[in-house]
NUKEDREN-117333 format. One line per field, with one value per residue: residue number from 1; chain; x, y, z of N, C-alpha, C in turn. Coordinates in steps of 0.001 Angstrom, whole numbers, padded with zeros to 6 digits. Layout:
<recs>
num: NUM	...
cadena: A	...
nc1: X	...
nc2: Y	...
nc3: Z	...
cac1: X	...
cac2: Y	...
cac3: Z	...
cc1: X	...
cc2: Y	...
cc3: Z	...
</recs>
This chain:
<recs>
num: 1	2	3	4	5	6	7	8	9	10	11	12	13	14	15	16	17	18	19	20	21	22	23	24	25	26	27	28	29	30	31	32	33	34	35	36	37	38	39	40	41	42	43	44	45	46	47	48	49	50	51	52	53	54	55	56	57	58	59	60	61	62	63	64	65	66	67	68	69	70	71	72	73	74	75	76	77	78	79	80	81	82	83	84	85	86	87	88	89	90	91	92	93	94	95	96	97	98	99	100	101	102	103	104	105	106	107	108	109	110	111	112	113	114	115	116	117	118	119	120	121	122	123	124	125	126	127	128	129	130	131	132	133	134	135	136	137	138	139	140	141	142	143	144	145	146	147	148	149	150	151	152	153	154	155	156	157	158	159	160	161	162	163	164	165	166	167	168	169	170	171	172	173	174	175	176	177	178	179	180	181	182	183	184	185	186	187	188	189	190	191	192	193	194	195	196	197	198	199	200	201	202	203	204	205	206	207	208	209	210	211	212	213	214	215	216	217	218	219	220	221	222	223	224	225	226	227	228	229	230	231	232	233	234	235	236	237	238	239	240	241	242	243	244	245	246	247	248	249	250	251	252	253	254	255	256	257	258	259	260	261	262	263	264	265	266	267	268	269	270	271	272	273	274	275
cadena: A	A	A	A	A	A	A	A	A	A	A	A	A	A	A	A	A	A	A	A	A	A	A	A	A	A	A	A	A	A	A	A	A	A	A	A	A	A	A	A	A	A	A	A	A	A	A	A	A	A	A	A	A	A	A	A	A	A	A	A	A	A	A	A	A	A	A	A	A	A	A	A	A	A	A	A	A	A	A	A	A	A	A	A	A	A	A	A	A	A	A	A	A	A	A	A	A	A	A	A	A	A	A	A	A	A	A	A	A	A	A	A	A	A	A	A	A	A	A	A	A	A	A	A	A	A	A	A	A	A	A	A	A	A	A	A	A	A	A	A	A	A	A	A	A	A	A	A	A	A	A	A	A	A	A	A	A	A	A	A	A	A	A	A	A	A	A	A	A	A	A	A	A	A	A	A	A	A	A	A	A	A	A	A	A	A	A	A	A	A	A	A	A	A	A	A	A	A	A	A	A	A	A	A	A	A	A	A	A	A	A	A	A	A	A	A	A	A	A	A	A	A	A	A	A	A	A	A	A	A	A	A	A	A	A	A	A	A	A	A	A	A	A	A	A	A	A	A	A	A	A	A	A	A	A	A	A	A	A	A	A	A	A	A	A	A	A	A	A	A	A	A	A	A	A
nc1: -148834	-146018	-143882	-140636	-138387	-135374	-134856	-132634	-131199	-129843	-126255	-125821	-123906	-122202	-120688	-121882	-124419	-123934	-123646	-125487	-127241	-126340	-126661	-129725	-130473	-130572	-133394	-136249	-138337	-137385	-137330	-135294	-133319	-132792	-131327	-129613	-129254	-130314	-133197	-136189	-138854	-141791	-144787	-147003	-145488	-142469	-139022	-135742	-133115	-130300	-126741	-124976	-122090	-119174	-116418	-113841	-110659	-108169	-105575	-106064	-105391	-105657	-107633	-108341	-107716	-109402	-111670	-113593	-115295	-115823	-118381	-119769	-120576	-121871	-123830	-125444	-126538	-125110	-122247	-119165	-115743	-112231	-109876	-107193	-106975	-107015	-108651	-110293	-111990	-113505	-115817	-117203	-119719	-119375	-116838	-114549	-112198	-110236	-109287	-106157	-103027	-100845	-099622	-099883	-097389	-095538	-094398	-095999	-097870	-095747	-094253	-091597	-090674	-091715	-092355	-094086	-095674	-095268	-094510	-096718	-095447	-096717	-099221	-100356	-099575	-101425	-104430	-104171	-104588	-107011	-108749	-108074	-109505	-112430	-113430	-113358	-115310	-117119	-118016	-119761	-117782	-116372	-114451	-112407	-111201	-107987	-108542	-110036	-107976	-106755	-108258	-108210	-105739	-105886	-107270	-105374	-104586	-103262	-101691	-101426	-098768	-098519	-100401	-101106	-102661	-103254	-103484	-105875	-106975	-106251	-106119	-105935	-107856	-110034	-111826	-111871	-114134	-115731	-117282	-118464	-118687	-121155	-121397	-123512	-126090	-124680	-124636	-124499	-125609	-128180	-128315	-127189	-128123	-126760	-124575	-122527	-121560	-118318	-116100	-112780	-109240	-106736	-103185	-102873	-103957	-105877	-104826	-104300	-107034	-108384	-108932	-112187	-113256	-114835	-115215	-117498	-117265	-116477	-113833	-113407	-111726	-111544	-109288	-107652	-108219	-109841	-109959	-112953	-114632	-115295	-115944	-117145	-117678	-120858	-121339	-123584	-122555	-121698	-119050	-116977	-115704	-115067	-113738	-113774	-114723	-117545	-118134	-117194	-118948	-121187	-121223	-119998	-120632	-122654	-125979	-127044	-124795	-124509	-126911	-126035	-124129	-124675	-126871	-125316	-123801	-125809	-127036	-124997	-124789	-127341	-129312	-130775	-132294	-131285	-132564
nc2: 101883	102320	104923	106067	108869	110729	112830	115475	117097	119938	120771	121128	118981	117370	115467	113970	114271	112055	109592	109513	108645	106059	104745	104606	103704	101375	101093	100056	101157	103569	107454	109464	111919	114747	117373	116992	114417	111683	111418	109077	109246	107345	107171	108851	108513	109138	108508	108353	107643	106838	107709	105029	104252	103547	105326	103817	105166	102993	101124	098498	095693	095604	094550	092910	094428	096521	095284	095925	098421	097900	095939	097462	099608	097672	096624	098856	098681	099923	100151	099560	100024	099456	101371	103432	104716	107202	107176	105035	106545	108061	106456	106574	107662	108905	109582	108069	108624	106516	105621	104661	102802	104090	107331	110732	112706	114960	117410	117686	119642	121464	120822	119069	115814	114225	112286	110401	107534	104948	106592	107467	108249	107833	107162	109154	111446	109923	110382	113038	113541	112264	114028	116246	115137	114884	117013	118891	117474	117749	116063	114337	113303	111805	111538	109255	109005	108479	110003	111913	113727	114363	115667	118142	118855	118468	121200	122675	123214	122200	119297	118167	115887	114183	113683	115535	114346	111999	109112	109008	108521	106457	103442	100059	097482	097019	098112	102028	104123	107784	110751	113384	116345	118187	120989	123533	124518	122913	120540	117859	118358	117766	115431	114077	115121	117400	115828	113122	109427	107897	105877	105609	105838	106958	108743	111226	114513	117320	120229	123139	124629	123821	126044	127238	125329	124019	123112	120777	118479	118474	117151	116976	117199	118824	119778	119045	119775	118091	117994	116590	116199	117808	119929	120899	124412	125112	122555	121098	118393	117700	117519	116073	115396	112884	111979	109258	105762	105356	103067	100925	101206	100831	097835	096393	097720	098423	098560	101195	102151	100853	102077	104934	104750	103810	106070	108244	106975	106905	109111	110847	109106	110187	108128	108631	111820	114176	115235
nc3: 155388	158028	158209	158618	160161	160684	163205	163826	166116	166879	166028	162627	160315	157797	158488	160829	159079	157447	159484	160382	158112	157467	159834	160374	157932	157992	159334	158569	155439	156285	155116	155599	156619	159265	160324	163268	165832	166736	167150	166726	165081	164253	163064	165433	167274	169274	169723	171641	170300	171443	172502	170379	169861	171291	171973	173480	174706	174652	174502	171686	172395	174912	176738	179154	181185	180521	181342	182465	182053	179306	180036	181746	179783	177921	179092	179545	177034	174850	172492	172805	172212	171804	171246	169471	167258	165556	163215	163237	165146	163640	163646	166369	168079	170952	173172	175891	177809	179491	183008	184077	185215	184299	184410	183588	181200	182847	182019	179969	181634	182041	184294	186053	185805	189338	190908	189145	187991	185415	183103	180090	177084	174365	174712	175700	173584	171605	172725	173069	170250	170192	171393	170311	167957	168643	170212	167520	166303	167878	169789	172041	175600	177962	181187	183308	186357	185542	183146	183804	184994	182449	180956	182068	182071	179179	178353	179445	181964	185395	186911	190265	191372	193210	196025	199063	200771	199558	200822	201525	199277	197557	198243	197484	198164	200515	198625	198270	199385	199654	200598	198542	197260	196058	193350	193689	190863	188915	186880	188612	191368	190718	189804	192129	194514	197383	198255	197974	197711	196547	195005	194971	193603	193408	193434	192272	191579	190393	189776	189407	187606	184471	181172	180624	182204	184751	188194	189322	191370	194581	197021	200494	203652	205647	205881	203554	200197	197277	193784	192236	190599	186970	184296	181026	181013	180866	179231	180198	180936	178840	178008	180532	183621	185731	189014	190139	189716	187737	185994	188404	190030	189131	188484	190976	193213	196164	196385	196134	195228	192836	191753	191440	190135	187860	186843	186376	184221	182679	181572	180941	178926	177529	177932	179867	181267	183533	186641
cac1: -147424	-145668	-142400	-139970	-137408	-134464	-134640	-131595	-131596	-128724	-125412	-125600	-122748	-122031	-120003	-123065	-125494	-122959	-123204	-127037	-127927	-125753	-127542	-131155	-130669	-131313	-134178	-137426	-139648	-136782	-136878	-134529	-132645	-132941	-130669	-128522	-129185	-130500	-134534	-137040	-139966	-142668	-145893	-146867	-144651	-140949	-137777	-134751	-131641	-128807	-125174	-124275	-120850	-118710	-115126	-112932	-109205	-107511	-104446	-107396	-104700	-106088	-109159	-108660	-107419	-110569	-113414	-115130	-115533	-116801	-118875	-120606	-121516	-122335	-124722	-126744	-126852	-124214	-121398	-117744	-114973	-111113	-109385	-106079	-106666	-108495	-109627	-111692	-112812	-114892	-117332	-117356	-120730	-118634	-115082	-114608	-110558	-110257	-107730	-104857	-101973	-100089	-099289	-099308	-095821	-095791	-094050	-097136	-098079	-094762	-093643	-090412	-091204	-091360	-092934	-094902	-095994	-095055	-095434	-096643	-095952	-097369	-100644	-100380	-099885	-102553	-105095	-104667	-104979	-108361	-109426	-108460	-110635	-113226	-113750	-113712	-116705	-117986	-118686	-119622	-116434	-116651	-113149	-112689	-109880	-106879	-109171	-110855	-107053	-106533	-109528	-107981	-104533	-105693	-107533	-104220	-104778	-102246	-102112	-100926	-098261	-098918	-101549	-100434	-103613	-102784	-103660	-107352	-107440	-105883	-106677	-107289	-108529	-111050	-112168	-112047	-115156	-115518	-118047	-117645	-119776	-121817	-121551	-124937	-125670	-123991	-125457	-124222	-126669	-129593	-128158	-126881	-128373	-125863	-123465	-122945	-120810	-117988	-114887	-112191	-108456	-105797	-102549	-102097	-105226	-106456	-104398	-104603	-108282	-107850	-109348	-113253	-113559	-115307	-115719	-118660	-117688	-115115	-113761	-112991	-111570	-111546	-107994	-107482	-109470	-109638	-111391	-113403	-115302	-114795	-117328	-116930	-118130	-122148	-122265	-124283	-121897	-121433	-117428	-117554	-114940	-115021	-112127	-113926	-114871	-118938	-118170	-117179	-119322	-122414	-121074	-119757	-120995	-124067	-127665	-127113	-123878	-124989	-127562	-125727	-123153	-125741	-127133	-124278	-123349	-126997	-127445	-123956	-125377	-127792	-130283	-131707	-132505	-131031	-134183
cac2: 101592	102731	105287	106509	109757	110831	114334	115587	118302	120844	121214	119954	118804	116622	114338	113770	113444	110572	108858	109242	108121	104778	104106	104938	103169	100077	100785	099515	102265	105112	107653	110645	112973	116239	118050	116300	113913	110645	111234	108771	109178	106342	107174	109937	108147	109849	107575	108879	106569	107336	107331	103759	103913	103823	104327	103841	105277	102249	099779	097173	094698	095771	093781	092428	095764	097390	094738	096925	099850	097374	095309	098551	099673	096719	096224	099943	098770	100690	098968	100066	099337	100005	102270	104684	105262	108746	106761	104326	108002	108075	105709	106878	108699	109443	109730	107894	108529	105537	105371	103932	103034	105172	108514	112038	113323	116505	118166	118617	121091	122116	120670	118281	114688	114049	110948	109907	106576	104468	107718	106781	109422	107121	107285	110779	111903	109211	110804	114322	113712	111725	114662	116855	115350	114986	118451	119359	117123	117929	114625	114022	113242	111583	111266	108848	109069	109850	110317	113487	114447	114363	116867	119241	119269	119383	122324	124103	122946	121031	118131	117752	115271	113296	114256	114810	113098	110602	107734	108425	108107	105299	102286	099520	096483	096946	099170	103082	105238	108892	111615	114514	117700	118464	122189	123933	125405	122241	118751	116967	118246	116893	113101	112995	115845	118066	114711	111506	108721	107543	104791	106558	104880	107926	109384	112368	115295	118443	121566	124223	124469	124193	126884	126652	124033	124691	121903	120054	117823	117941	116260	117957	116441	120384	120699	119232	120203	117338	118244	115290	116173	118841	119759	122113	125100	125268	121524	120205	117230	116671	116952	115392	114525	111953	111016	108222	105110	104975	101827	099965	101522	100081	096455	096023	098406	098418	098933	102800	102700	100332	103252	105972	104547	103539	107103	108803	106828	106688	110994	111309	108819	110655	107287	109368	113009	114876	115977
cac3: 155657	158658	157274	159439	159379	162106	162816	164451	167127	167327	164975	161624	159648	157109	159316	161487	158274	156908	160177	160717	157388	157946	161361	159708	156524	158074	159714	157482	155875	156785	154649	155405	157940	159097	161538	164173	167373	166728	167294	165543	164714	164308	163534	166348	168454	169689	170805	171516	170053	172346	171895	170431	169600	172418	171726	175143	174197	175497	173093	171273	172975	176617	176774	180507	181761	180519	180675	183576	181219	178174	180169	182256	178389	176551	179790	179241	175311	173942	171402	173597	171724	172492	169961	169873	166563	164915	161830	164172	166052	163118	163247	167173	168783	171884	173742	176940	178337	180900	183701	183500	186169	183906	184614	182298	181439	183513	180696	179448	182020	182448	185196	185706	186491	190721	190822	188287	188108	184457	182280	178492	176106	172880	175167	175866	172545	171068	173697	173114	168770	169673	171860	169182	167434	169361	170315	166517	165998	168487	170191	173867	176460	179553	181433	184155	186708	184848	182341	184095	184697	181214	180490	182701	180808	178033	178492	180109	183797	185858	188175	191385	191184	194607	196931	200280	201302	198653	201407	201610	197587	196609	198703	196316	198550	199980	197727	199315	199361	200382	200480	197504	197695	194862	193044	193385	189908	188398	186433	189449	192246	190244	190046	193289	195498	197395	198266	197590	198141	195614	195030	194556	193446	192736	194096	191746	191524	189654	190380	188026	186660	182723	181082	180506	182864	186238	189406	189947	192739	195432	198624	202025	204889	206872	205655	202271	198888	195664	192575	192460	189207	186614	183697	180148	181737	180083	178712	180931	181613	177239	178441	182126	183852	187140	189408	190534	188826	188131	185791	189078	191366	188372	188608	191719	194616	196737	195850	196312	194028	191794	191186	191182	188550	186235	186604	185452	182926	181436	181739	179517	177231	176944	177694	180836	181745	184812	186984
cc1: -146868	-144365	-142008	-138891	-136773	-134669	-133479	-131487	-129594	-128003	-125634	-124611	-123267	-121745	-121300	-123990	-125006	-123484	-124616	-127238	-127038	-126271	-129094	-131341	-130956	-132231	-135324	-138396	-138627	-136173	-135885	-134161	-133252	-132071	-129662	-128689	-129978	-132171	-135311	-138118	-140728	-143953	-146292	-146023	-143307	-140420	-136770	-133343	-130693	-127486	-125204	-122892	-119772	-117231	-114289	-111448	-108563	-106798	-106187	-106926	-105435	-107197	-109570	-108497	-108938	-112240	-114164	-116119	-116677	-118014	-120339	-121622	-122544	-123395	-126197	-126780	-126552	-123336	-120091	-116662	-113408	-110514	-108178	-106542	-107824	-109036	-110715	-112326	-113839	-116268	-117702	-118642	-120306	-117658	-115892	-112987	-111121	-108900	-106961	-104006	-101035	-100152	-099336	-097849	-096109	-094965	-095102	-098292	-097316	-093918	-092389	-091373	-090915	-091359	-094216	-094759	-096253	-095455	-095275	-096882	-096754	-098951	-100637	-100884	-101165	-103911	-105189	-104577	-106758	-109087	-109730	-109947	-111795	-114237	-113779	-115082	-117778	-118890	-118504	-118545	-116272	-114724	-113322	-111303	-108974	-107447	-109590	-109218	-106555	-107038	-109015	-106841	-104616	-106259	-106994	-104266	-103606	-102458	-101236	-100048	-098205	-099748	-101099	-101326	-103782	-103612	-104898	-108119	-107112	-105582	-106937	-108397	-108627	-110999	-112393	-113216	-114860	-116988	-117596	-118843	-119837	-122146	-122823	-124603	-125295	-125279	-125724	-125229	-127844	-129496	-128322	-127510	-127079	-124543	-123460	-121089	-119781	-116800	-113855	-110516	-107394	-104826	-102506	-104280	-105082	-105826	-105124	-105818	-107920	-109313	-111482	-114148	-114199	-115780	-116792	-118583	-116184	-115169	-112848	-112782	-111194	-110163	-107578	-108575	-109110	-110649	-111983	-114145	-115368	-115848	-116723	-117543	-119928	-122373	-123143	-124006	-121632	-120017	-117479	-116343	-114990	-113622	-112560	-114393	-116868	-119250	-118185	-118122	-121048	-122083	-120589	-119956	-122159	-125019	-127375	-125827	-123762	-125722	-126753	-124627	-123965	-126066	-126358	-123774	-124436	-127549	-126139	-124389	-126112	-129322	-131288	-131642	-132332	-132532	-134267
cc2: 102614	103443	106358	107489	109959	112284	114760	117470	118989	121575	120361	119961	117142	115333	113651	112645	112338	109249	108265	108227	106953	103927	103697	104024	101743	099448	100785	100672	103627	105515	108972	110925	114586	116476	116658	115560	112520	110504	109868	108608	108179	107029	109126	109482	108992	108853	108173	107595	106998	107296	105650	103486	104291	103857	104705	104049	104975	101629	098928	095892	094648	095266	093559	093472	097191	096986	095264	097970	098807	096503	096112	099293	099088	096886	097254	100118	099347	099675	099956	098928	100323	100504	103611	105615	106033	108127	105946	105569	108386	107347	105955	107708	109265	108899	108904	107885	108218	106231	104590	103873	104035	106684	109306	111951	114854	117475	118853	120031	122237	122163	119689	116837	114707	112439	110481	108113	105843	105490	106848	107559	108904	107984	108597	111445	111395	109649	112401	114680	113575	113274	115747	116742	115483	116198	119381	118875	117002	116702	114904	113271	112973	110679	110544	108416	109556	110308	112124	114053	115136	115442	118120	119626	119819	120472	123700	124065	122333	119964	118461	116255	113979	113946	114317	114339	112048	109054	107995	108282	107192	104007	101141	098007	096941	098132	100747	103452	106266	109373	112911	115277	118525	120088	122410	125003	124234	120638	117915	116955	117620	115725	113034	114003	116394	117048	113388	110893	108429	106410	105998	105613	106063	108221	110938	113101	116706	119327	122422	123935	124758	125375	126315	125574	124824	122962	122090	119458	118092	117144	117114	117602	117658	120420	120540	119439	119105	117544	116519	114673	117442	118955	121105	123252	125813	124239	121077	119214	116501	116604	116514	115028	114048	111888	109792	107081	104464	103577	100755	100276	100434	098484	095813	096435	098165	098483	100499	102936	102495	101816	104097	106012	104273	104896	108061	108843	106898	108265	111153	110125	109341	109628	108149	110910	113637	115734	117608
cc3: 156647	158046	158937	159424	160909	162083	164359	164756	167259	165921	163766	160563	158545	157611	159802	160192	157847	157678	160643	159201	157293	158986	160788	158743	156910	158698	158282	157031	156014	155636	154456	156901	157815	160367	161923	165614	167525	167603	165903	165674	163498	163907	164067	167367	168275	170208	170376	171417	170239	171926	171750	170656	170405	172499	173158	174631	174890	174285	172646	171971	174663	177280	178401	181510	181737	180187	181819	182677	179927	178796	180996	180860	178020	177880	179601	177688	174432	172970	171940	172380	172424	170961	170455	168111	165745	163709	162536	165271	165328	163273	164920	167276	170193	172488	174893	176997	179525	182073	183138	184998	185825	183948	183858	182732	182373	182700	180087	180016	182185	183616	184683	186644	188268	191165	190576	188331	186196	183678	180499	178069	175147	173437	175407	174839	171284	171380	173571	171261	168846	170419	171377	168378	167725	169671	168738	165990	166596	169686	171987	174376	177558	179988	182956	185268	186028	183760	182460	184497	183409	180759	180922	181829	179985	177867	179210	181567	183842	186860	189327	191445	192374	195190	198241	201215	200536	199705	201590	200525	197354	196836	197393	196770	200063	199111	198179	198616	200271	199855	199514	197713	196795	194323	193181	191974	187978	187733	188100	190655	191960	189903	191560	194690	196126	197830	198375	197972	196689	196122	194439	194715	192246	193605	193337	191930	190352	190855	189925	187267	185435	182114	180331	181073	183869	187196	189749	191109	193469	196767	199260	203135	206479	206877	204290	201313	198236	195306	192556	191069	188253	185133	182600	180644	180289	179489	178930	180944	179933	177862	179873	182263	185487	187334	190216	189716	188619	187609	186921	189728	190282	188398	189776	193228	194922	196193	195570	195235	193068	191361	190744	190241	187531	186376	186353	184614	181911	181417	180909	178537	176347	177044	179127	180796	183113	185453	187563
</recs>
């Protein structure tokens, strides 16, 4: 008889063991845990069972607003769902904060509004409970547009409230691309080599680095700077934050962006390995 056990690599908690032995229990033959990270062992065989549980902190009402994001998932065999609320953060294996047209309050860095664009405190404050939690359990965090603004905040950074190159970000038909220029040192040089191409669909940016954070990617036009990508400083991309969108660039860009959005999103799943 073939028997099977998870052995889990890193922190181990209770939370975790709860969540493993729920996943496990319904494989055939499996009899136990150990540790933390979703390994199983077969046999002499090794497979690594990636993040499933995908929660996107979007309304559950927002379905058409965020079927890029669920449909870029469900496609690399994850289970994306939309969720504000920290009791559904449980059954979560990792954060994703989407964009939004909506705007932060700038209160929250301390600024006064200038022109912000539809600000939603609900979402604000809904967004920085889940990230709470998040960061207590430790769960991987990938922020995407205002998303990767978000990351910065909350870690005590500020935004830039307009860009005053604003017009070579936020094009939305056709679709803009730019060139961003990859930290050496960083996750990002080993996806994309020292630069790569992206979509990019923002007026506001990353001022104020939030604390612990450090930039991975930016853009340079030989007079302005935008953070482009921003990173927990030593995760290796577990908190991540993009200002571009790799969901679209995986369903709807070229051969070359097709790639390079699936390879971003499948290295924070955790389903690939940065080389």
């Amino acid at each position: 008889m073939e028997t099977y056990f998870a052995f889990f690599l890193g922190r181990e908690s209770s939370f975790y063991g709860e969540k493993a032995t729920k996943e496990f229990s319904k494989v055939e033959n499996f009899i136990g845990i150990r540790g933390c990270s979703y390994w199983i062992f077969k046999g002499d065989s090794v497979k690594i069972n990636f993040m499933k549980k995908i929660m996107i902190a979007a309304a559950k009402a927002d379905v058409e607003e965020y079927k890029d994001y669920i449909k870029a998932f469900e496609d690399l065999g994850t289970e994306p769902f939309l969720s504000l609320s920290e009791e559904d953060a449980k059954e979560a294996d990792a954060l994703v904060l989407p964009g939004s047209r909506q705007d932060m309050n700038p209160k929250l860095w301390g600024e006064e509004d200038q022109c912000s664009n539809d600000i939603n405190d609900a979402l604000d404050s809904a967004q920085l409970a889940l990230m709470d939690f998040a960061i207590e359990k430790e769960l991987p965090v990938l922020g995407i547009c205002r998303g990767m603004q978000f990351i910065n905040v909350y870690f005590g950074g500020s935004l830039i409230q307009d860009l005053p190159c604003a017009e070579a970000h936020k094009r939305k038909e056709p679709e803009c691309y730019h060139s961003v220029t990859h930290v050496q040192g960083t996750l990002m040089p080993a996806l994309f080599g020292e630069c790569s191409f992206v979509n990019t669909r923002h007026h506001q940016g990353v001022g104020r680095i939030g604390n612990d954070l450090q930039v991975v990617s930016f853009w340079n036009d030989g007079e302005d700077t935008v953070v482009e990508a921003i990173e927990v400083t030593g995760s290796n991309g577990k908190i991540l934050g993009v200002q571009w969108h790799p969901e679209k660039m995986y369903l709807y860009g070229d051969k070359e962006s097709r790639e390079d959005g699936m390879k971003l999103l499948k290295v924070w799943l955790g389903k690939e390995e940065a080389l």
